[in-house]
MINUZA-239680 format. One record per residue: x, y, z of N, C-alpha, C in turn. Coordinates in steps of 0.2 Angstrom, whole numbers, padded with zeros to 4 digits, always signed. Layout:
XYZXYZXYZ
...
***
This chain:
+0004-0006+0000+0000+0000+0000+0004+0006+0000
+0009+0006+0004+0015+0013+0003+0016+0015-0004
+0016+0009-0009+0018+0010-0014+0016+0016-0019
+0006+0013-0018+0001+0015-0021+0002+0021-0018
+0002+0025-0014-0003+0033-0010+0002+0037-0013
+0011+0036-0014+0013+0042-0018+0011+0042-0024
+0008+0036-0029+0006+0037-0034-0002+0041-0032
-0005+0038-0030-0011+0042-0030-0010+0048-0029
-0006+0052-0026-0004+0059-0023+0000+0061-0028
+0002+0059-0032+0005+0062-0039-0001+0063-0043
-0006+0059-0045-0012+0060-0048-0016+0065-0046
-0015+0066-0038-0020+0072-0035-0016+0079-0039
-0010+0078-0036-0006+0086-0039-0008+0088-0046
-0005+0082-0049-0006+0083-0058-0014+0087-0057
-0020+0083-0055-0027+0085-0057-0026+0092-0057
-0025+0093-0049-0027+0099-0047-0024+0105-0050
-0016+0104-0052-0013+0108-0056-0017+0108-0063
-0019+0104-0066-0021+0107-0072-0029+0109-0071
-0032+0109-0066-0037+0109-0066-0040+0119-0065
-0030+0121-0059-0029+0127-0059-0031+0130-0065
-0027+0126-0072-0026+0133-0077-0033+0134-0076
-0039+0131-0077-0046+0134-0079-0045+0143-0075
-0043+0145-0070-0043+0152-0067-0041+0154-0072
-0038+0154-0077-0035+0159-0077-0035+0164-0084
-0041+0159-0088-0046+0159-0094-0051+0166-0089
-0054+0169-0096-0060+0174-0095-0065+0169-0093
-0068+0171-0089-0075+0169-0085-0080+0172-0090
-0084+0166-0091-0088+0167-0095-0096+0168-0091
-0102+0172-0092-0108+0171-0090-0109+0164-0089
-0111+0165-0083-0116+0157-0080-0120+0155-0085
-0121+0150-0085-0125+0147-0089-0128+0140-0084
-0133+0136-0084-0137+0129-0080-0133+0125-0086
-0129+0120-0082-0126+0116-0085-0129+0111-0087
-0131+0106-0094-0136+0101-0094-0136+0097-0091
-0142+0092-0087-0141+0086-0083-0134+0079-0086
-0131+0079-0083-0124+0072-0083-0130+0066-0084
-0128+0063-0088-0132+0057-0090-0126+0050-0084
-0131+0045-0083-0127+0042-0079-0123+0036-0083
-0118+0034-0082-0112+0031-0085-0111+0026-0084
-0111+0019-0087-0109+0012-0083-0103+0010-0087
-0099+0005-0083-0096+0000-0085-0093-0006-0081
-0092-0011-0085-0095-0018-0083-0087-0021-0084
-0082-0025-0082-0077-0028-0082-0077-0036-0078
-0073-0038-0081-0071-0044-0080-0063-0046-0077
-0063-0045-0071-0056-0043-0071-0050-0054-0070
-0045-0055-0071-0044-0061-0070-0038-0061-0068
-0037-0063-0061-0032-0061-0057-0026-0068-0055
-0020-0066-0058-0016-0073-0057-0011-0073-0052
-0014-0078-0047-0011-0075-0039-0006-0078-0037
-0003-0076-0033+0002-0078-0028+0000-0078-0022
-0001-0086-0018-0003-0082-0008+0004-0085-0004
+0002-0080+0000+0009-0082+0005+0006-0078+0012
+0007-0083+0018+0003-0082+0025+0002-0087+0030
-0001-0087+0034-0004-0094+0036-0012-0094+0040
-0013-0099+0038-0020-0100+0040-0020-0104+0048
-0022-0105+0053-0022-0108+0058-0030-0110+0060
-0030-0115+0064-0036-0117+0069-0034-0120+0076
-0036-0116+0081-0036-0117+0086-0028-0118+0087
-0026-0116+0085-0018-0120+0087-0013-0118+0085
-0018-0123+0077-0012-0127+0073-0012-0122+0069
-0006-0121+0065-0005-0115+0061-0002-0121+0052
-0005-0119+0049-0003-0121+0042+0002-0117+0038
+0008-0116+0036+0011-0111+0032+0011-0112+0025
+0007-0105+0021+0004-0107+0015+0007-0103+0013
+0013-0108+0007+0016-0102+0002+0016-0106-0006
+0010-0103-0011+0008-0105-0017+0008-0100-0020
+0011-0103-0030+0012-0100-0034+0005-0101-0040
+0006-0098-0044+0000-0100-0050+0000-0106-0049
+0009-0110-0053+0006-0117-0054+0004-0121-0050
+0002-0118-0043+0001-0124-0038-0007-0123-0036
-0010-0117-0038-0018-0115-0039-0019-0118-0045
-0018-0115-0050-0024-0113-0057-0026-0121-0060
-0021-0126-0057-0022-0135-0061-0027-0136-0056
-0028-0133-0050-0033-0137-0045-0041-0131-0044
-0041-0127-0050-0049-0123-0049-0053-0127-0054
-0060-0126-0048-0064-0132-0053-0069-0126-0055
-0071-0120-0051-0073-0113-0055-0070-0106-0052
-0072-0103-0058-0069-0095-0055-0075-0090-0059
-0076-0086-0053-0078-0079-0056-0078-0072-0056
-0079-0068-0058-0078-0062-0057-0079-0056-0062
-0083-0052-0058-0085-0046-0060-0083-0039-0057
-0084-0034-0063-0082-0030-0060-0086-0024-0062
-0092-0019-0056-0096-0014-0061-0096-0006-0056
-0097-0003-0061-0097+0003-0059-0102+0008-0064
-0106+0014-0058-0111+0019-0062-0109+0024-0060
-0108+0027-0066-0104+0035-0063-0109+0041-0063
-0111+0047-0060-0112+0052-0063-0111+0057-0060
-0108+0063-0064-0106+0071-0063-0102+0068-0057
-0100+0070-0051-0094+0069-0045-0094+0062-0043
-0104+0057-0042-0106+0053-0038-0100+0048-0041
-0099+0040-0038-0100+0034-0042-0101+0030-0035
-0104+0023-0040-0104+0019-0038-0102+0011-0038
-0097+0008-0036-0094+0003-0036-0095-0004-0033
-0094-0008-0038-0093-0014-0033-0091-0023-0038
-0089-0026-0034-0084-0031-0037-0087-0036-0035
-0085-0043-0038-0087-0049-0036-0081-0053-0036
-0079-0060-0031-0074-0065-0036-0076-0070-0032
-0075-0074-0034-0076-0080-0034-0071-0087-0036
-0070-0090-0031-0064-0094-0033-0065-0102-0027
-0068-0109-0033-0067-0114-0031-0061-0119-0032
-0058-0120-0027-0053-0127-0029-0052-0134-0025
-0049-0138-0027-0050-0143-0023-0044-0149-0025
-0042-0153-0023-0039-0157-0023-0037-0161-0020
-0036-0171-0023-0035-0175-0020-0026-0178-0015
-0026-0179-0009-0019-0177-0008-0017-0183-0004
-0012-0188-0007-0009-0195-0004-0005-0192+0003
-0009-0198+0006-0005-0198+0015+0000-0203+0018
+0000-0202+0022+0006-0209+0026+0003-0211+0033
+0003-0216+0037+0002-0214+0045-0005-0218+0042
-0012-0217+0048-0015-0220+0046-0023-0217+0042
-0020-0213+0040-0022-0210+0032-0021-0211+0026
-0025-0215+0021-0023-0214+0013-0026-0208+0008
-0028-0204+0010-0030-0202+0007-0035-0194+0010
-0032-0188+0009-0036-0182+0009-0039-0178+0004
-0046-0178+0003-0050-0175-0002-0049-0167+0001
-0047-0164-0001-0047-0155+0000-0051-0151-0002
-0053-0148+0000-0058-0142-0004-0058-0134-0001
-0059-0130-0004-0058-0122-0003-0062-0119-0006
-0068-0113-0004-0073-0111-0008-0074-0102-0006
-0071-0098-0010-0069-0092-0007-0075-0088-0011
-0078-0084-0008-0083-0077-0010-0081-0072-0007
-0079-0065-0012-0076-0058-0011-0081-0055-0012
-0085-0049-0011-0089-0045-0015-0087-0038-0009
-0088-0034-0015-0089-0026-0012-0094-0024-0015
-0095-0017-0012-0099-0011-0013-0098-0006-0009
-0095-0001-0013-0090+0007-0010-0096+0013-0015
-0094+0016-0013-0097+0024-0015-0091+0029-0015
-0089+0031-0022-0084+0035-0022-0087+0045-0024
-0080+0047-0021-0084+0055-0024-0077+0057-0025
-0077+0063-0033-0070+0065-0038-0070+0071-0032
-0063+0072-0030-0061+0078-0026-0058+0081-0032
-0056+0080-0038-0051+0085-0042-0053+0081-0050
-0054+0084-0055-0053+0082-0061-0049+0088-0066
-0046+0086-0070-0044+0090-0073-0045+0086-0080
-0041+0091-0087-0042+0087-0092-0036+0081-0092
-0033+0080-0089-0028+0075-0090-0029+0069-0084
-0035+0070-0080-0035+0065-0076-0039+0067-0070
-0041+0062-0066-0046+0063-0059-0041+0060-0052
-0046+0062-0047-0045+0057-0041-0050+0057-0037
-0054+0051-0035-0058+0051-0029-0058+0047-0023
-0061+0049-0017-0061+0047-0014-0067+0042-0013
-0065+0035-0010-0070+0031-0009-0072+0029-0002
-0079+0024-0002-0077+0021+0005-0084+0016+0005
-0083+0010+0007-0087+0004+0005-0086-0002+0013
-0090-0008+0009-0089-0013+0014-0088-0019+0009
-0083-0023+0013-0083-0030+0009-0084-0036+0013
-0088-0040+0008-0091-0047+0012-0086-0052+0009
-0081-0056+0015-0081-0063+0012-0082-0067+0018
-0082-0074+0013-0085-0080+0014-0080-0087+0011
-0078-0089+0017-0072-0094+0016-0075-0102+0020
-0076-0105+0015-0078-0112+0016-0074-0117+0015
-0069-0121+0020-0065-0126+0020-0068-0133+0021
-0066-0138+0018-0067-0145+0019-0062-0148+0018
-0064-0156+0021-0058-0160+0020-0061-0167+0022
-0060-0171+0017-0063-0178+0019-0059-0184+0017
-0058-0186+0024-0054-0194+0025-0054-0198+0025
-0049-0201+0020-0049-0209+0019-0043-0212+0020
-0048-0216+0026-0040-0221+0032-0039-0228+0029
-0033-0230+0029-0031-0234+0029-0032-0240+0031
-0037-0244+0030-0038-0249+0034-0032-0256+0037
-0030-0255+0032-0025-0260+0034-0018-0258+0038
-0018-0251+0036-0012-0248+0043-0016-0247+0050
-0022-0246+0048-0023-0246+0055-0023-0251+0060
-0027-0258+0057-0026-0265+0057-0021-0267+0061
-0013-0265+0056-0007-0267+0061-0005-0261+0065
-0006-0256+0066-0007-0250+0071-0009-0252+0078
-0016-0255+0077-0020-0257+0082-0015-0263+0086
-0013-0267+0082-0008-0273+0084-0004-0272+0088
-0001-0267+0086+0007-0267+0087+0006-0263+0096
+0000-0256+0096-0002-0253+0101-0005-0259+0108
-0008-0263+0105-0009-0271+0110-0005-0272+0112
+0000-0275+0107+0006-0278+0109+0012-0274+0116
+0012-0267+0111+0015-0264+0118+0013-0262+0125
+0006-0263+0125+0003-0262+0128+0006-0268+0137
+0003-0275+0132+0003-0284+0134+0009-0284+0138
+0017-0281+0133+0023-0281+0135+0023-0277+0140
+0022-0272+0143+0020-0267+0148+0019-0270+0154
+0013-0273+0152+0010-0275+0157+0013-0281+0161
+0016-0285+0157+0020-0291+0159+0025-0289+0161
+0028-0284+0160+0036-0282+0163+0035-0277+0171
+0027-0277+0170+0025-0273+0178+0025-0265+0176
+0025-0263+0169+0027-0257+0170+0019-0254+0168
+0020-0249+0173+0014-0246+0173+0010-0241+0171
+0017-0236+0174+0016-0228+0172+0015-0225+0165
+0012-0220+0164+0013-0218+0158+0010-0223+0151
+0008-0228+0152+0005-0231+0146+0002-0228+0142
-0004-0225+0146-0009-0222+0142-0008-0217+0138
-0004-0210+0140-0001-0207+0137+0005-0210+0131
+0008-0214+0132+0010-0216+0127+0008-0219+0122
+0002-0221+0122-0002-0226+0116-0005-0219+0113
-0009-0214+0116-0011-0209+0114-0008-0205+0111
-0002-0202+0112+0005-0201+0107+0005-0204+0099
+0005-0209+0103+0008-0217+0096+0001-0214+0091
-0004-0214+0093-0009-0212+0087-0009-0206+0085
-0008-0201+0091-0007-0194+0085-0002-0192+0081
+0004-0198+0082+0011-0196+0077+0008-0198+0071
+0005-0205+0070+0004-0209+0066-0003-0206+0060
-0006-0200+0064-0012-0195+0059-0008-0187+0059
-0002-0188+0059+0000-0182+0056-0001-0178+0051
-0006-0180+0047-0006-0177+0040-0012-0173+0039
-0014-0176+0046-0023-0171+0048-0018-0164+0050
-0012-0161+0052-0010-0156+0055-0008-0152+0049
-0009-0152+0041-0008-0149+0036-0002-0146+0035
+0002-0146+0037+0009-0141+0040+0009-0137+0033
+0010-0141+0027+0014-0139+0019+0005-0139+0014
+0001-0135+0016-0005-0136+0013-0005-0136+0006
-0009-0139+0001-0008-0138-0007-0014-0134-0010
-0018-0131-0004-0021-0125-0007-0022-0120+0000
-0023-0115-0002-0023-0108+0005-0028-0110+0009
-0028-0116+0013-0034-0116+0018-0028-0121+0025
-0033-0120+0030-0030-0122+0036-0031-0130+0040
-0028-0132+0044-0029-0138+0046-0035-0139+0050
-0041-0141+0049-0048-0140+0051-0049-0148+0053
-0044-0151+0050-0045-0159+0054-0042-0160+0059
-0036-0157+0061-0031-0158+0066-0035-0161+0074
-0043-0157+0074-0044-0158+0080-0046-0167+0081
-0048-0170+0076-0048-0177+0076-0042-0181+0077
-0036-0179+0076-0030-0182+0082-0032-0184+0089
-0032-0178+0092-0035-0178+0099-0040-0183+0100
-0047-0182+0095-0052-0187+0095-0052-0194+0095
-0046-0195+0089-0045-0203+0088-0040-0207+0094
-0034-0202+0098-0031-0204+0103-0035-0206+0110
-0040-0199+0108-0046-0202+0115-0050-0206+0116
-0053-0208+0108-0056-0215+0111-0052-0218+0110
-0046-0221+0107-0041-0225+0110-0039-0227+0117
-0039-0220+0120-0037-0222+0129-0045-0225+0132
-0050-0221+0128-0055-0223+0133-0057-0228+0132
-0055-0233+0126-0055-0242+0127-0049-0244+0129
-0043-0244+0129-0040-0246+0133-0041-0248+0141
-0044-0242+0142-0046-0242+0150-0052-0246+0153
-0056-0245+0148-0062-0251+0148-0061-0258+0146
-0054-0260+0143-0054-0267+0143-0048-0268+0145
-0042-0263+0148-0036-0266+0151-0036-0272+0158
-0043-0272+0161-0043-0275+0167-0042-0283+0164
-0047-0284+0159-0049-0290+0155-0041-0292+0152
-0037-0288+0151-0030-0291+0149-0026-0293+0154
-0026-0288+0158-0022-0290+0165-0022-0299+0168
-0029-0298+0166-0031-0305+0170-0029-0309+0164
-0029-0306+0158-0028-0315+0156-0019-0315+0154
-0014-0311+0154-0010-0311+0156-0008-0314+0163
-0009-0312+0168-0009-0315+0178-0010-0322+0175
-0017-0324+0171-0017-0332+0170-0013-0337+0168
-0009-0333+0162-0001-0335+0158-0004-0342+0154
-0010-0340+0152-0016-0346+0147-0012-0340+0138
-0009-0344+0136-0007-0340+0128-0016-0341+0126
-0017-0345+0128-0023-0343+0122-0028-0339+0124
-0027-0338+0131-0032-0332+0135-0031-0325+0133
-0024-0325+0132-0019-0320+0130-0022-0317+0125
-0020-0322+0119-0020-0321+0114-0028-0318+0110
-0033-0320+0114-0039-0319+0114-0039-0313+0116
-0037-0308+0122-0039-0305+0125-0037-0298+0121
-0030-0299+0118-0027-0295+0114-0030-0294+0107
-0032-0299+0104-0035-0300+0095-0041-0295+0096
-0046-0297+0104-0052-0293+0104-0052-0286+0105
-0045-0282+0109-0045-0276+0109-0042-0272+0104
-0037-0278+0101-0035-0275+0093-0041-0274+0089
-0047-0276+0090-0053-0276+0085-0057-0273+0087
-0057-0269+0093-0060-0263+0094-0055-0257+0093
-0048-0256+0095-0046-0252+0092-0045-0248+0087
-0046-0256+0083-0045-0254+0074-0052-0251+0071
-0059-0255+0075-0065-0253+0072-0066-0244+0075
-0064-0242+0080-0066-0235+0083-0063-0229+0079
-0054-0233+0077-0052-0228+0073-0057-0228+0065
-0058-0234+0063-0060-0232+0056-0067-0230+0057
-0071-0228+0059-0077-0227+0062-0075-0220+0061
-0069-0215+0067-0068-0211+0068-0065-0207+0062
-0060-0210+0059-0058-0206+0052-0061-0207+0045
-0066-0212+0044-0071-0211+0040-0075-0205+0039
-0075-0198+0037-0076-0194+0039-0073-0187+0035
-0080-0182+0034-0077-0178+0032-0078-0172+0036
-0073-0166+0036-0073-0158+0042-0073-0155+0037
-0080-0149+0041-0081-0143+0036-0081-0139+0039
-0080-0133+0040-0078-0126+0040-0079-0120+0037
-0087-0115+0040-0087-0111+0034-0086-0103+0038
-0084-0100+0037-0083-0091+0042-0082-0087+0036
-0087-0082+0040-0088-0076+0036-0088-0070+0040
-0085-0065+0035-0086-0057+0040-0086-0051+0035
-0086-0045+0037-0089-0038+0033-0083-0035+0035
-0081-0031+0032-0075-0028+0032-0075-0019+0030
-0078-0013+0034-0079-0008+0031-0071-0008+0027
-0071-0002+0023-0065+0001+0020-0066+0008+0017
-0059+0011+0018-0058+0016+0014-0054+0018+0009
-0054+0024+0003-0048+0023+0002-0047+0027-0005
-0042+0029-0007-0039+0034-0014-0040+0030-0019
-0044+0030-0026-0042+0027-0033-0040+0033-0038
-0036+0034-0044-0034+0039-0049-0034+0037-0054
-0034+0041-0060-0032+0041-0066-0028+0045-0069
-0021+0045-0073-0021+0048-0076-0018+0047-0084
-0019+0053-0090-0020+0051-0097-0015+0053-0099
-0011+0048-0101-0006+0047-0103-0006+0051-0112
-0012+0049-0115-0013+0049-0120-0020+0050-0121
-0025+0049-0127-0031+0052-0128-0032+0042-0123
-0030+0038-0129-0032+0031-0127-0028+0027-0120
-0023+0029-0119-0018+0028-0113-0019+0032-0110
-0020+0028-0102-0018+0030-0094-0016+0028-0089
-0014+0028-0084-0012+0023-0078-0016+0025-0074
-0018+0020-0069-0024+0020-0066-0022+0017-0057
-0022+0019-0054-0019+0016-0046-0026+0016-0040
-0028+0013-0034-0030+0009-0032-0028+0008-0023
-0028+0013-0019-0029+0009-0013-0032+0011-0008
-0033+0003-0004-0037+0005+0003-0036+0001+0008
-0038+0006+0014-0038+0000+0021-0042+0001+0025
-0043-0006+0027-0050-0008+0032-0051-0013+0035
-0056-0014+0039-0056-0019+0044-0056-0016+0049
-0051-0015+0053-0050-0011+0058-0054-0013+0065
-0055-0019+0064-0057-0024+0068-0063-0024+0068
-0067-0024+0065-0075-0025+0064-0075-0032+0061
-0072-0032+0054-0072-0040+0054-0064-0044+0054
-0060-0041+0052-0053-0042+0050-0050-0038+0054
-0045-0040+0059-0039-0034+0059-0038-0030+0057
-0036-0031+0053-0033-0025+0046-0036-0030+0039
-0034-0026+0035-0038-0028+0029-0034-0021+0024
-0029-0023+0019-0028-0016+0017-0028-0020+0006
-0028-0015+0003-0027-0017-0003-0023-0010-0009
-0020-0015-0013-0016-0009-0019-0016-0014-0026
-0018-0007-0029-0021-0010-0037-0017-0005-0044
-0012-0006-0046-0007+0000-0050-0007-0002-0056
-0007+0001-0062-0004-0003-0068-0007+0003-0073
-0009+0000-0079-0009+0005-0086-0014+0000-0090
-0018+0008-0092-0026+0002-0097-0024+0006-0102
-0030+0004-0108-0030+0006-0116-0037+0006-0118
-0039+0012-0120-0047+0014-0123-0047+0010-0128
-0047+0006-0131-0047+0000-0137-0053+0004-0142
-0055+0005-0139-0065+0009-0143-0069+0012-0141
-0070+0016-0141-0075+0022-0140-0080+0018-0132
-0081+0012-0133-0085+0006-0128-0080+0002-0123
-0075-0001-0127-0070-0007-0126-0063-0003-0121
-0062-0007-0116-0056-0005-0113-0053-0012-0112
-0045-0009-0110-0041-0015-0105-0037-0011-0103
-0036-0018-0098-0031-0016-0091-0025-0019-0089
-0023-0016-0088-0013-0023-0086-0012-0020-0079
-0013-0021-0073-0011-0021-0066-0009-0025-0063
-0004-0024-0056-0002-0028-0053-0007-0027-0044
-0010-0033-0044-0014-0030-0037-0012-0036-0032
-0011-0033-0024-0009-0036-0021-0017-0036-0013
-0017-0039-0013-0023-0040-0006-0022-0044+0000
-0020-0041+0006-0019-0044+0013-0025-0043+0017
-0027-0050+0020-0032-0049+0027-0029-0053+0030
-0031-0051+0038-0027-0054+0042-0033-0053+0048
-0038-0061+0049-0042-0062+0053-0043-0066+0056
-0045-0064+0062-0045-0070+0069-0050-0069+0073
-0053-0074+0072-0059-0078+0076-0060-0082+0078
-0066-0084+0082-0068-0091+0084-0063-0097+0082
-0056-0094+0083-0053-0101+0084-0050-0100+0077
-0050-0098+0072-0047-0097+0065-0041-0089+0064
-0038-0092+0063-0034-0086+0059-0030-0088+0053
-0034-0081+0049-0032-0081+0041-0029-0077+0041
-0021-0076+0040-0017-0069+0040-0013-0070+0032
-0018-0069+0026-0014-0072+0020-0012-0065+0014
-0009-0066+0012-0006-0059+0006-0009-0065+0000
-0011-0061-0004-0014-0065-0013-0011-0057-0018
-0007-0058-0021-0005-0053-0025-0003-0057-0033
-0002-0050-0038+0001-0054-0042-0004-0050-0050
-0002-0051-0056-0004-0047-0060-0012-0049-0062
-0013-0045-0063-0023-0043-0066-0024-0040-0072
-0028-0044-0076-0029-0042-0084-0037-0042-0083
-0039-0034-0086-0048-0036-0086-0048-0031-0091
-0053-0035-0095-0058-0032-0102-0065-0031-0098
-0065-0025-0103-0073-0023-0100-0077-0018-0106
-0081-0014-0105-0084-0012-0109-0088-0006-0105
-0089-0002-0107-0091+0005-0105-0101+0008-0110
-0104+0010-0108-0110+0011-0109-0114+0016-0105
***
């Protein structure tokens, strides 16, 4: 944003300086100036991003750093508009985007597989007013609110047969424990053994800009772990004490098969996650003409301020072309930071990177 406000404050000087000369022309009789007809234009902006930040839940913090090529092969849609009605000082703005992705992601541990999904809605609507126009360009000020809507899922497919021998092996050391008289700490340790083994729930290296919204089922799946444990350790004690192998062996096959069943039970399953908030803003946009059809056009605001986001700021800089009397385009580089925390979520993520929109004016 530093970037953008000398530019925009270079655009104000320019207006207002050339807006001076008009002083200094003979003043002509008043005259009632005709009614301003009101002005629209409709664009399509299409933004190729870069995010870098991190997303957290309750804890656990995701560190997201992606480039084009690691979005654009995993969107299943995108959209985006962009409209504006202007007239005599007034306008009125406002924006749409839209951006679904998703992704299937191989695991280790006793996870085979993570279905991903990320479903993002941006909209605005600002109310802008020209402090300065001159012939070679404007400035105004604006001030709006923006809604977004950030819906995360994740659906999990366990491994059944690592859980199988997982369950086994957690018996097993359980049995050896037990027969060596060691007491302490067991439970904690098996509980352990299971959340190392769902490590993949904790998203560390995510493959799309969302956060780890399953991690809380580690905890989950360790717990009911300990809390069958504890409901059938008494039943192995004894048939160890009895030193019957086939009592044993019975006693151990039946806890492995509750173990194994509670886990897949537990990570059959999919977590969803949907938060949403409003974000007043404010902020400086400009033009100026380079040429009759050439001008550079600049872009920024900040907002949030704790209403829904933190902060919340944006910058939008680059150079368009009047194509036709109707037809325009635009080449900018726009960069957009929010940084919100809530209910257990923090989204603190930067998306920048160059913006091509065709549009059309009427």
């Amino acid at each position: 944003m530093k970037h953008a406000l000398p530019f925009l404050a270079v655009l104000a000087s320019s207006v207002v300086a050339l807006a001076g000369d008009n002083d200094k022309k003979t003043i002509a009789p008043t005259e009632l100036e005709p009614a301003q007809p009101w002005r629209f234009s409709l664009g399509s902006p299409g933004w190729i991003p870069w995010e870098v930040g991190k997303a957290g839940i309750n804890g656990t913090t995701s560190n997201i750093k992606l480039g084009p090529n690691d979005i654009i092969p995993k969107i299943d849609m995108i959209a985006s508009l962009r409209a504006e009605a202007h007239k005599g000082k007034f306008s009125i703005m406002g924006e749409y985007i839209y951006l679904g992705v998703s992704d299937g992601v191989g695991a280790t541990g006793l996870v085979k597989k993570l279905d991903v999904r990320l479903d993002q809605h941006i909209a605005e609507l600002a109310f802008a007013w020209r402090l300065a126009e001159g012939q070679r360009g404007w400035v105004d000020v604006y001030a709006g609110v923006r809604y977004t809507n950030l819906y995360q899922s994740v659906t999990i497919h366990p491994d059944n047969g690592a859980i199988d021998d997982a369950s086994r092996r957690v018996v097993d050391t359980l049995a050896d424990r037990i027969a060596q008289g060691v007491r302490d700490r067991l439970v904690p340790l098996i509980q352990q053994r299971v959340e190392d083994r769902l490590s993949a729930l904790q998203n560390r290296d995510p493959v799309l800009p969302d956060g780890p919204i399953a991690d809380a089922l580690r905890g989950a799946a360790a717990e009911r772990v300990r809390a069958i444990v504890d409901r059938r350790r008494s039943e192995l004690d004894g048939a160890i004490k009895s030193g019957i192998q086939a009592r044993i062996d019975a006693a151990k096959s039946k806890l492995a098969g509750e173990i194994a069943s509670a886990l897949k039970d537990k990570l059959d399953t999919q977590v969803a996650r949907t938060d949403d908030w409003w974000d007043p803003f404010i902020g400086l946009r400009g033009r100026y003409y380079m040429s009759k059809s050439v001008y550079l056009l600049g872009r920024a605001d900040i907002g949030g301020f704790g209403v829904g986001s933190q902060l919340a700021w944006q910058v939008n800089a680059g150079v368009g072309c009047q194509l036709s009397r109707s037809i325009y385009a635009e080449t900018t580089y726009r960069a957009y930071h929010v940084n919100y925390r809530n209910d257990g979520l923090v989204y603190d993520v930067l998306t920048h990177g160059p913006e091509i929109t065709l549009g059309i004016q009427f």
